[in-house]
KEZANU-922597 format. One line per 8 residues: number of its first residue (from 0); their letters; for each residue x, y, z of N, C-alpha, C. Coordinates in nm, 4 decimals, decimal comma. Layout:
N
NUM = A = X/Y/Z/X/Y/Z/X/Y/Z | ...
***
This chain:
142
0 = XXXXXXXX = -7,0565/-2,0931/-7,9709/-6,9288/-2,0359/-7,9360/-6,9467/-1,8846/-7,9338 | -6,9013/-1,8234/-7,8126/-6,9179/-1,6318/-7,8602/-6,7811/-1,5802/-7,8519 | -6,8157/-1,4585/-7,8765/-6,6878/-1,3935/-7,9820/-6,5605/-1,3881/-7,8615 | -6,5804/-1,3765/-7,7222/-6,4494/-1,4031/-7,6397/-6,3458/-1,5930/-7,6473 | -6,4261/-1,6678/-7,6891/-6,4079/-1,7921/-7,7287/-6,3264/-1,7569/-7,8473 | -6,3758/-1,6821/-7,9703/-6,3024/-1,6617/-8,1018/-6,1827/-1,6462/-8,0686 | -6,2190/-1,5067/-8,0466/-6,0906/-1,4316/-7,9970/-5,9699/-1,4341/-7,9637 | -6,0404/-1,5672/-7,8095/-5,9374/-1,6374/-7,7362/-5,8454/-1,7314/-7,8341
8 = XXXXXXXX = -5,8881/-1,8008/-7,9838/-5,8401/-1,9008/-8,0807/-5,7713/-1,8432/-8,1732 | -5,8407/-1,6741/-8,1460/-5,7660/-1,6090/-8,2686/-5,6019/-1,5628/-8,2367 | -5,6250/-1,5467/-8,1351/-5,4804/-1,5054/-8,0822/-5,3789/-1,6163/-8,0729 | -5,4701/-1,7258/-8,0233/-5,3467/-1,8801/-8,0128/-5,3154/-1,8950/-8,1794 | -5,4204/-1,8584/-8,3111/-5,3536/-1,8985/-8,3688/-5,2446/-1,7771/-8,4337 | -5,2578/-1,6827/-8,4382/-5,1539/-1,5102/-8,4650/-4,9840/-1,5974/-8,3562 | -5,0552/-1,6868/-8,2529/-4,9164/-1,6673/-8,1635/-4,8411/-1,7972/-8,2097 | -4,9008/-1,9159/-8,2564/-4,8589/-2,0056/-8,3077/-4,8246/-2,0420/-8,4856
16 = XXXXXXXX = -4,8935/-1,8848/-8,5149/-4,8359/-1,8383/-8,6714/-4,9446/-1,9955/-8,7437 | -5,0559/-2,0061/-8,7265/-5,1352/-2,0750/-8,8089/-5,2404/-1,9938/-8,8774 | -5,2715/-2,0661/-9,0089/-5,3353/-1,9808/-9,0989/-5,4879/-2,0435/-9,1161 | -5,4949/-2,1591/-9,0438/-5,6427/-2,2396/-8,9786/-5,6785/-2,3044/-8,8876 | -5,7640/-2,2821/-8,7864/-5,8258/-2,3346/-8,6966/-5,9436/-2,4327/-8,7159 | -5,9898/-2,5550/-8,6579/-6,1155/-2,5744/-8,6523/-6,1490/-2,6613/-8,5619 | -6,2086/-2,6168/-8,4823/-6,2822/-2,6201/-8,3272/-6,4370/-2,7190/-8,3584 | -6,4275/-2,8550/-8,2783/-6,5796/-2,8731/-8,2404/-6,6027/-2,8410/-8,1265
24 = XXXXXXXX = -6,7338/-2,7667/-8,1518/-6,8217/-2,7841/-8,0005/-6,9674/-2,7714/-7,9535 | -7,0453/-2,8723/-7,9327/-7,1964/-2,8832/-7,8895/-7,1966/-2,8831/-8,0493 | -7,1696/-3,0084/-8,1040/-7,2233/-3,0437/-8,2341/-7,2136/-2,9816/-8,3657 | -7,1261/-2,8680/-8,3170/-7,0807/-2,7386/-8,4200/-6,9491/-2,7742/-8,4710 | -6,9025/-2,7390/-8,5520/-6,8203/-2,6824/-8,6289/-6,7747/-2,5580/-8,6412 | -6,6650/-2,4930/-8,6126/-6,6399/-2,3273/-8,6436/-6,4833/-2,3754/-8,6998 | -6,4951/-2,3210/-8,7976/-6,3452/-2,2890/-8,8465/-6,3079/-2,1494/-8,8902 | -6,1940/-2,1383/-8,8563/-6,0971/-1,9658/-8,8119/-5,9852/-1,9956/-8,9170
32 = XXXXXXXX = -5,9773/-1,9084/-9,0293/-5,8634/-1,9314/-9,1133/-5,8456/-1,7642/-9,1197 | -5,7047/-1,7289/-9,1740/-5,6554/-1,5861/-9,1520/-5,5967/-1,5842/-9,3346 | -5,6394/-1,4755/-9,4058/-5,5379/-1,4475/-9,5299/-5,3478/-1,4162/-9,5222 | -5,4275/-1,3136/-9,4455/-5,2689/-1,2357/-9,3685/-5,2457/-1,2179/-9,2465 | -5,1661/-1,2065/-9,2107/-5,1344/-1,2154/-9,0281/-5,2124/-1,1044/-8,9927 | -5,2864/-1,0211/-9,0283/-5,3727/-0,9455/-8,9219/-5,5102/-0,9716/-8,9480 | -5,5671/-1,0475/-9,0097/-5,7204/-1,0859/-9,0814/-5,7155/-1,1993/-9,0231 | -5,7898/-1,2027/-8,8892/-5,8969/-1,3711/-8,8608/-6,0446/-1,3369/-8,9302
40 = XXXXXXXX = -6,0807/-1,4604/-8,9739/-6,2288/-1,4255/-9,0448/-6,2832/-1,5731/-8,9973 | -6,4228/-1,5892/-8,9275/-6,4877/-1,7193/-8,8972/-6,5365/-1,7529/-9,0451 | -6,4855/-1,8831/-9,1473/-6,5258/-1,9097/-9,2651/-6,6891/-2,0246/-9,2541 | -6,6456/-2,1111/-9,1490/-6,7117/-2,2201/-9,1737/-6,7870/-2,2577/-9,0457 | -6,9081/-2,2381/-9,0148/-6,9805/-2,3296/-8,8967/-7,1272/-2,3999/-8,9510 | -7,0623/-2,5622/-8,9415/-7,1849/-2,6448/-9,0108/-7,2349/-2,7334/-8,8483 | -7,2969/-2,7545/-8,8911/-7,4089/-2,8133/-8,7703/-7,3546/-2,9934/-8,7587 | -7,3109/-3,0110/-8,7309/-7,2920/-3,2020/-8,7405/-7,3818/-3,3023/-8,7446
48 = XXXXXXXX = -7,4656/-3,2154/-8,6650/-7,6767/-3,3283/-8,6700/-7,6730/-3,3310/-8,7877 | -7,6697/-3,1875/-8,8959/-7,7868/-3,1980/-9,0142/-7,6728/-3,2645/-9,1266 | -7,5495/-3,2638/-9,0945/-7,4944/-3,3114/-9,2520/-7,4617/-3,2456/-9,3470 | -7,5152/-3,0937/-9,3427/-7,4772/-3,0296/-9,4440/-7,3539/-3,0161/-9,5446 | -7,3888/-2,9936/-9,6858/-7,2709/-3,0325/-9,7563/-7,1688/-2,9325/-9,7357 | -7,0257/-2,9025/-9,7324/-6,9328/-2,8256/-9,7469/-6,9341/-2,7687/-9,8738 | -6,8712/-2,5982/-9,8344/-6,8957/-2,5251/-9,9399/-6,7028/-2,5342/-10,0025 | -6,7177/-2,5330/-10,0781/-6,5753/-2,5284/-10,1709/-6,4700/-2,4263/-10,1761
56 = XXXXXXXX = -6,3517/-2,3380/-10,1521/-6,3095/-2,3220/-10,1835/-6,2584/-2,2790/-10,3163 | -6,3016/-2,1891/-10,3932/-6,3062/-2,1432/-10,5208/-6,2053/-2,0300/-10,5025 | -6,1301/-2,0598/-10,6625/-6,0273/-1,9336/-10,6080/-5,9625/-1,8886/-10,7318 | -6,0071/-1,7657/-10,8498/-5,9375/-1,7650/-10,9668/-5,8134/-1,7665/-11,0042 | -5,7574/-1,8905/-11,1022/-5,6187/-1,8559/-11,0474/-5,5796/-1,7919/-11,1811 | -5,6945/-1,7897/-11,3280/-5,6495/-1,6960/-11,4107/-5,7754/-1,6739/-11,5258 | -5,7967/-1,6145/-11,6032/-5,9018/-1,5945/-11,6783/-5,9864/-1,7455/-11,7445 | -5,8766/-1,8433/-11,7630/-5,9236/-1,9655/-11,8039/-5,9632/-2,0601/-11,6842
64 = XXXXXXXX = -5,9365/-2,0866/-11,6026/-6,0034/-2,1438/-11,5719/-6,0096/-2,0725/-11,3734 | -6,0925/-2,2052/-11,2943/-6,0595/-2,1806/-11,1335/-6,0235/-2,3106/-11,0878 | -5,9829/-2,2929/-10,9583/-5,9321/-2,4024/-10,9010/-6,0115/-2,3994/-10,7539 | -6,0590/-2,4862/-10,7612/-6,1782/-2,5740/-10,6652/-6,0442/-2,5974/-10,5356 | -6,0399/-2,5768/-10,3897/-5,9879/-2,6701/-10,3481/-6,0709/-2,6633/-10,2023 | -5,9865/-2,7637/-10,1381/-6,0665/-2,8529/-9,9849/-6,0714/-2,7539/-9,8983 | -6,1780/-2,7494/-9,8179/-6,2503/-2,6671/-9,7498/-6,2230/-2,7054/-9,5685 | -6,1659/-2,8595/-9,6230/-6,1541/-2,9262/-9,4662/-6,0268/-3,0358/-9,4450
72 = XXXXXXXX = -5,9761/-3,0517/-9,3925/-5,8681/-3,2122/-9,3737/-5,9655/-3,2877/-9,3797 | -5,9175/-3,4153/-9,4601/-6,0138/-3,5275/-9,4680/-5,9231/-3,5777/-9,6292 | -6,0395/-3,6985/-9,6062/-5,9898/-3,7727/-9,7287/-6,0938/-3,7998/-9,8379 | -6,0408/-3,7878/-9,9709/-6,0676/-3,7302/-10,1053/-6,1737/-3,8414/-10,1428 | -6,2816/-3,8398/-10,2248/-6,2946/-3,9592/-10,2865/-6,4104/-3,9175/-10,3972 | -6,3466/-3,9483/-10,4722/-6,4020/-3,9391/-10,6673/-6,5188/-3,9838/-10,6633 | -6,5928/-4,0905/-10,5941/-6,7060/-4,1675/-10,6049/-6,8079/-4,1836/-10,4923 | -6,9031/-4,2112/-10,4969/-7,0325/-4,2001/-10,3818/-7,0371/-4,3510/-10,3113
80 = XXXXXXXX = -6,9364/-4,4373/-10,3381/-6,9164/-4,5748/-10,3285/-6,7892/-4,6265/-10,3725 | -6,7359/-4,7510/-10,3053/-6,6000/-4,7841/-10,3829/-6,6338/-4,8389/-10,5116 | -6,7066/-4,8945/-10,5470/-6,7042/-4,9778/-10,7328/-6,7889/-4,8839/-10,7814 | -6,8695/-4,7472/-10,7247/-6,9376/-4,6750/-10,8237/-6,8365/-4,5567/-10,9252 | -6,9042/-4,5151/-11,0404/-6,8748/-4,4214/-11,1080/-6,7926/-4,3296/-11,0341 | -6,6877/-4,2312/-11,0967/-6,6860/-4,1013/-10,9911/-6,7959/-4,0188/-11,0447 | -6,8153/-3,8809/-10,9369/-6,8856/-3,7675/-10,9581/-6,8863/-3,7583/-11,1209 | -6,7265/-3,6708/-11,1361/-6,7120/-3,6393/-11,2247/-6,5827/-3,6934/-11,3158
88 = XXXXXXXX = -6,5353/-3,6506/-11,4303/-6,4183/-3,7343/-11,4889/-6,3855/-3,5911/-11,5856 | -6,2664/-3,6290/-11,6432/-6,1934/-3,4934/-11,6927/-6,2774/-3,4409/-11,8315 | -6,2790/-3,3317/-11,9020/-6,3659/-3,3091/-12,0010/-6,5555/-3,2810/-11,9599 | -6,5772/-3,3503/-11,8776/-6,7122/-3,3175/-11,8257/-6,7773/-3,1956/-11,8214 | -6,8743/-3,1745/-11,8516/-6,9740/-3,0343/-11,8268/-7,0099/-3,0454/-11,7234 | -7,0271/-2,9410/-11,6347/-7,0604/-2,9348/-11,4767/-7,1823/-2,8258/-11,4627 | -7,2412/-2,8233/-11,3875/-7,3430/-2,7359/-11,3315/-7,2914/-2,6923/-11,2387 | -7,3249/-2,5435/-11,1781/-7,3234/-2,4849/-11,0474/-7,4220/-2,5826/-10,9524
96 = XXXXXXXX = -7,3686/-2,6560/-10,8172/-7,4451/-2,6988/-10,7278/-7,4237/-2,8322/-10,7806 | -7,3488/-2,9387/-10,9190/-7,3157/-3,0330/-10,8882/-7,2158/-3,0891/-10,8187 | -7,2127/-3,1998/-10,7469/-7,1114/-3,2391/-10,6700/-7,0132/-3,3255/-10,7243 | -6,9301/-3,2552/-10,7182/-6,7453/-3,2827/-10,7955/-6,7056/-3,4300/-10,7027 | -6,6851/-3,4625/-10,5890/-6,6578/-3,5243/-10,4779/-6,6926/-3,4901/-10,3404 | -6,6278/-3,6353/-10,2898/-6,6689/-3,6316/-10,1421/-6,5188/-3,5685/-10,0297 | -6,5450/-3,5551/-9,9460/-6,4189/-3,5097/-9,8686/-6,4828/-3,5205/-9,6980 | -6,3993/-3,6768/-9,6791/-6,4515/-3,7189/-9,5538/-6,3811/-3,6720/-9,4425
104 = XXXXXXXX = -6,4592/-3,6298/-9,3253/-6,3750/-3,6095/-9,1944/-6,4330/-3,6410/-9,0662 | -6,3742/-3,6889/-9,0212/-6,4173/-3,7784/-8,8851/-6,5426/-3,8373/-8,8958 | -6,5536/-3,9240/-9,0131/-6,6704/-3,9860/-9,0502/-6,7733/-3,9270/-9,1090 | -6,7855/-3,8134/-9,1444/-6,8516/-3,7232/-9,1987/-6,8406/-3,7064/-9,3079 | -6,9349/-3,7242/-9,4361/-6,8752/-3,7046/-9,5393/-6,9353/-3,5352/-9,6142 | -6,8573/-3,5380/-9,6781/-6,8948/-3,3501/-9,6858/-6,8896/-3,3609/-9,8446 | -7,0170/-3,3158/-9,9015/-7,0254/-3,2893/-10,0715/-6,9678/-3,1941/-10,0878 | -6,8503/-3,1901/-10,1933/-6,7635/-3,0667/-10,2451/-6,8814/-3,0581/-10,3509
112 = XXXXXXXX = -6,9151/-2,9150/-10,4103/-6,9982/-2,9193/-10,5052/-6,9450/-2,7687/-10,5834 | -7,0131/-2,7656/-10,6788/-6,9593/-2,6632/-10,7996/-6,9889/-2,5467/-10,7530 | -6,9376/-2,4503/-10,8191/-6,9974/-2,3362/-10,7387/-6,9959/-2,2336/-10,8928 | -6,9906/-2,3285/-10,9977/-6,9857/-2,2580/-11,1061/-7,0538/-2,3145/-11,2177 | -7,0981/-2,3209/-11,3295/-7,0607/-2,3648/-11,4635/-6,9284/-2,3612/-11,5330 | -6,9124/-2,4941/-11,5512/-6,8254/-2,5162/-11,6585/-6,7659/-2,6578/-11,6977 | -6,6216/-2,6516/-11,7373/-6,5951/-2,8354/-11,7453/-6,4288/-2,8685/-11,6777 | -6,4803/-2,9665/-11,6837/-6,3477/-3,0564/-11,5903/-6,1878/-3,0419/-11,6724
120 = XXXXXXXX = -6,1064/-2,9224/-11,6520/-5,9899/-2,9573/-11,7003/-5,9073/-3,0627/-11,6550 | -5,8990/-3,0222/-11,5140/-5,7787/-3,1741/-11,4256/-5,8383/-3,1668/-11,3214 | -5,8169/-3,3080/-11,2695/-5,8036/-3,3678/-11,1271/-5,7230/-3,3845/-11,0650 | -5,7200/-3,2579/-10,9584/-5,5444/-3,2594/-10,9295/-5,5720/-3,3936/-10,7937 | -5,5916/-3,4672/-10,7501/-5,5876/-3,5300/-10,6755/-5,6352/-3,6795/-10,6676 | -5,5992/-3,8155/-10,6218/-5,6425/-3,9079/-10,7023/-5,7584/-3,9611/-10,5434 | -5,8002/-4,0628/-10,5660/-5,9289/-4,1275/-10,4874/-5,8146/-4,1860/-10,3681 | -5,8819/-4,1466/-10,2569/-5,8304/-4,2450/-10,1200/-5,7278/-4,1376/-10,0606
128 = XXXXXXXX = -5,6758/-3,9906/-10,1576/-5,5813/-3,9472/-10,0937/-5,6216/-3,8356/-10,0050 | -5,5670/-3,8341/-9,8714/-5,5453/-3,7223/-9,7618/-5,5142/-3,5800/-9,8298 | -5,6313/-3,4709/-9,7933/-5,6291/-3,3389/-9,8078/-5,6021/-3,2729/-9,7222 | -5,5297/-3,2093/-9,7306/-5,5336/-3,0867/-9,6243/-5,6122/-2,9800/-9,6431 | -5,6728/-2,8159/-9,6123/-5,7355/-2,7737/-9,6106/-5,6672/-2,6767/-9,7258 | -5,7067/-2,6338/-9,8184/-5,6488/-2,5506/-9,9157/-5,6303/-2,5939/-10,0329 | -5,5771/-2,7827/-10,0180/-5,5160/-2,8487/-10,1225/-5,6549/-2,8410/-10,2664 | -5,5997/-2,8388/-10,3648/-5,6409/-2,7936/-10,4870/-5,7035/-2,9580/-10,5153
136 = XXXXXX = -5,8659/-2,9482/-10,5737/-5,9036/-3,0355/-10,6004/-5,9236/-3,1053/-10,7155 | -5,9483/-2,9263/-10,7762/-6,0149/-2,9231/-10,9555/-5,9367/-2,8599/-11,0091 | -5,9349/-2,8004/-11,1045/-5,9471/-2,7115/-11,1765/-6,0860/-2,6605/-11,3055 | -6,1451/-2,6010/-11,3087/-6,2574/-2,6135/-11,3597/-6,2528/-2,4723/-11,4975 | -6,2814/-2,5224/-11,6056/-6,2331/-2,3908/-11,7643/-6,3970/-2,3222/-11,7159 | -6,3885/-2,2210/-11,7066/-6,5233/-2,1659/-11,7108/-6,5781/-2,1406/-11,8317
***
């Protein structure tokens, strides 16, 4: 995609007052999300061949802990299988680079993974449910 393509998405979304875009094309991924109505920023372009895992959404919401949330629309799921374990469960110790859950989209499944040390306060979200892009996954006590 080149930057007159952006551009062209950035403006549909400033004119349609959206705060995320995400465009396939030739096997790509680009997603266009804005903070404030004058900031487009390209966050996300993953390749669809290779699978790569999705990066998380991390966002302090106060000295104790952060809140993990979805990076993509798709749907949530605690476990790597329906009768397996989940990832993780509340109280847990986590590593930076372990994977919290899955977050599927258009058949794609995308590893949410840590992007910190620490442990599992809540799970704001339960298995099987529809995310939207922003929606809060974790919360994680650093």
């Amino acid at each position: 995609m080149n930057e007159k393509d952006i551009r062209k998405y950035a403006g549909l979304m400033q004119e349609l007052g959206l705060t995320g875009l995400e465009i396939t094309e030739d096997n790509k991924v680009v997603r266009l999300e804005r903070s404030n109505p004058q900031v487009v920023r390209e966050t996300v372009a993953v390749d669809l061949a290779s699978n790569q895992p999705a990066t998380s959404s991390v966002e302090p919401v106060s000295a104790d802990y952060v809140s993990v949330k979805s990076p993509i629309v798709g749907v949530f799921y605690a476990a790597p299988a329906e009768n397996a374990d989940p990832y993780v469960n509340i109280g847990d110790k986590i590593k930076k680079g372990q994977t919290l859950c899955i977050v599927e989209a258009m058949k794609l499944m995308n590893e949410i993974t840590a992007e910190e040390d620490g442990e599992i306060l809540e799970i704001c979200v339960t298995n099987g449910q529809v995310v939207e892009f922003g929606t809060e996954l974790f919360r994680i006590k650093r």
